[in-house]
N, C-alpha and C positions, 0 to 999 in steps of 0.2 A: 480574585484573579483567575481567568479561565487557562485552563491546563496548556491551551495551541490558541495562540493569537494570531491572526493575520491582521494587518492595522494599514488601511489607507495603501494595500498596495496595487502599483502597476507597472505593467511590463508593456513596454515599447522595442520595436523590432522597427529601426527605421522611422517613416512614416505609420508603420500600423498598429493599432495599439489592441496589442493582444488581450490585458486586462484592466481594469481598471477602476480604482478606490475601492478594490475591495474590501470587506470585513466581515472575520467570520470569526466564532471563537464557540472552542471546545471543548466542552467538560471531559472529564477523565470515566474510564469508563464505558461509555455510552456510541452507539451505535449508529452513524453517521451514514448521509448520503449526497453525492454532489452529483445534479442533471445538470441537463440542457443539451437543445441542438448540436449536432454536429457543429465546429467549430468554434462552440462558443468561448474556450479557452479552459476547459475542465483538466487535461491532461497538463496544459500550463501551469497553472497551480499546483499541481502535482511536483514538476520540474523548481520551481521558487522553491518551494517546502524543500528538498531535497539537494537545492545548492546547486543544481545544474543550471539553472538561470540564477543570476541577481538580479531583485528587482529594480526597478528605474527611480520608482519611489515606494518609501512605505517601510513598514518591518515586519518582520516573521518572532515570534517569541515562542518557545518551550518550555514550560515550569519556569517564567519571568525572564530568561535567559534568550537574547538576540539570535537567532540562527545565521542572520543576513553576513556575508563573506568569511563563512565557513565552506569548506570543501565539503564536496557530498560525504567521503568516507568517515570525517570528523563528524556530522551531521547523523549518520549510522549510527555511529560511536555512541552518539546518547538518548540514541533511542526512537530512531526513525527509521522505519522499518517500509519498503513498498514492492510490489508490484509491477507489471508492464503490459500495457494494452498489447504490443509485441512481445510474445515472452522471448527472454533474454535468458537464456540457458547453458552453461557452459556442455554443451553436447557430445562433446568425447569423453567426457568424466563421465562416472557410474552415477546415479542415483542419491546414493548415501555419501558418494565425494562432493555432489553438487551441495549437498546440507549441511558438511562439514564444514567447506568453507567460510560459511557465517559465522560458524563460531569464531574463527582465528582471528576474526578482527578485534576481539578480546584475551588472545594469546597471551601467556605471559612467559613461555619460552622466549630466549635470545637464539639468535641466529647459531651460536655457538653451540646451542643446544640440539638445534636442529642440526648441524653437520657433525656431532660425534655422538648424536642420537644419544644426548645423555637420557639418565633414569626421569631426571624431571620430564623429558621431551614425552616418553614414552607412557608416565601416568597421563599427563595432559590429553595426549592421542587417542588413548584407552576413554579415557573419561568423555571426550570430544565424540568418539564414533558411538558410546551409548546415547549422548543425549540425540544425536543426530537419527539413531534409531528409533528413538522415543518417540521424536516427530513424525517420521515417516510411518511410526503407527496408529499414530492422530488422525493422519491424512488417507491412511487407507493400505497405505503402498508401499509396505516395508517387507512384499514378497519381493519387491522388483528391485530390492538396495542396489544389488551388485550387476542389474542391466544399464548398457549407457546412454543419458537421458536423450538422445537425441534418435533412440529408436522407443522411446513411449508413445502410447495414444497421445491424442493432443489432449483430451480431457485431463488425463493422469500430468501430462508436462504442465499443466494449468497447477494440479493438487501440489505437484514438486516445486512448484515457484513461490509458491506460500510456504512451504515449511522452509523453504530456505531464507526467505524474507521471516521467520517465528525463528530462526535461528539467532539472529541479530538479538533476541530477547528486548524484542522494542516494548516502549510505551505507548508509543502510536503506528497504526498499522495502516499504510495506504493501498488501497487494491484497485487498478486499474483496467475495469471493465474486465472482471473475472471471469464471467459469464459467457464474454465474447465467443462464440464458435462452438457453444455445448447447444448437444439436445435435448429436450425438455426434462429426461430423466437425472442426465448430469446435474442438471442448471440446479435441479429441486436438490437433489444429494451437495451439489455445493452450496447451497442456500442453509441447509441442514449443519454444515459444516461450517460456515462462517460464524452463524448465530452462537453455535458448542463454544469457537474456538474464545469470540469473541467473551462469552460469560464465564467459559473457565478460568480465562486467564485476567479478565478484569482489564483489559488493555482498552482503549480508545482506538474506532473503527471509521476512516475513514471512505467510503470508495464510489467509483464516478461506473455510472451501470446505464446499460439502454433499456435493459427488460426492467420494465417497469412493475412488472410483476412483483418480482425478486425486492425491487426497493421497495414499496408498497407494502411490502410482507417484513420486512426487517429491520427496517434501518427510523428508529427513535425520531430523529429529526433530520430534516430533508434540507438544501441549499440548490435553487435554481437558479444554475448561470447563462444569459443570455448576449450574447456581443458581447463578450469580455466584464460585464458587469453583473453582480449579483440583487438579479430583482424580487427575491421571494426568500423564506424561510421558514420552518415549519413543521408541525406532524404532516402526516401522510393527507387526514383530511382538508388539513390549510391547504397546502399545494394542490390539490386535486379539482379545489373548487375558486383557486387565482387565477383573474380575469387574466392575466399578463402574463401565466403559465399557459392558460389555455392558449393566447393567441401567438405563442412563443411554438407551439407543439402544431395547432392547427389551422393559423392562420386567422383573419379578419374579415367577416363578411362585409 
């Protein structure tokens, strides 16, 4: 049994069919990549896995276990962890509060704990802001804990959206075009960082990237989606030398 099953699914919006019959499936572990043109539905899949869409048909599976009409937060809860092509940052909170809040979604204070700030609240909090440290010196950026993340570089707001997505303690990590908007120095230093994060921690790596570079260089096995269907799969050199990647990317003489 592979560790993330997508089985037969598709998503319909209306008349338009975003994906469809997909099947992917993903060992634990290992280092993943999902192309394709603009459009072709890669950030969708993203949204299914995560429970912000249901699919229309088909099933999602985690360690044998159905994801399909589960809430995104329950969906977290066991271990799915992602990213945003848009980062999504709670930008009036510091740095080290954006990291912390991952952790809470495994809280095990009660509310009553939090309003007489009992002793249990207080070790938890204590324990919560070292790991939240931890990461942000993973990431690079644990001079900037206590600036509020919505006056970082974009590259840095890029690093802080990972560790706050590594806070979740997933088993599977989706990364939604990380890359988007660095320059070449970033790009290589996040590439450096993904591959660390990925083999420290033993986690399953998924993520949807344009710099072909970056995927080419990292990512184990590759998943080319084209019009909402997945026409290819592969190391780096299968895809590279698929007639239906190629004319998916360059077109058809």
């Amino acid at each position: 049994m592979a560790f993330l099953e997508i089985n037969d699914m598709s998503l319909e919006f209306g008349g338009v069919k975003a994906c469809q019959n997909v099947n992917m499936k993903l060992e634990p572990g290992i280092l993943y990549g999902l192309i394709g043109p603009n459009g072709a539905g890669k950030s969708t899949i993203f949204n299914v896995l995560t429970g912000i869409y249901p699919p229309t048909r088909g099933d999602v599976k985690l360690g044998g276990e159905s994801l399909v009409g589960h809430k995104p937060y329950e969906i977290a809860q066991r271990g799915v962890g992602r990213t945003f092509q848009n980062i999504r940052l709670f930008k009036e909170l510091t740095v080290l509060q954006n990291v912390m809040v991952a952790f809470y979604s495994s809280s095990h204070s009660t509310i009553a704990d939090m309003v007489f700030e009992s002793k249990n609240f207080h070790n938890e909090e204590s324990e919560v802001k070292t790991k939240a440290l931890e990461l942000l010196k993973v990431m690079g950026i644990e001079d900037l804990a206590e600036v509020p993340a919505g006056g970082l570089p974009y590259g840095k707001q890029r690093k802080l959206e990972i560790a706050r997505a590594l806070g979740l303690n997933p088993k599977i990590l989706l990364l939604d075009e990380p890359a988007a908007g660095l320059n070449p120095t970033e790009t290589k230093e996040l590439t450096d960082l993904i591959r660390k994060i990925q083999k420290d921690r033993n986690i399953t790596v998924l993520l949807i990237e344009h710099d072909m570079g970056l995927v080419m260089k990292i990512c184990e096995k590759i998943f080319v989606l084209v019009q909402g269907q997945l026409v290819c799969e592969g190391t780096a050199d299968i895809i590279q030398n698929d007639k239906r990647v190629i004319e998916a990317y360059l077109g058809v003489d």
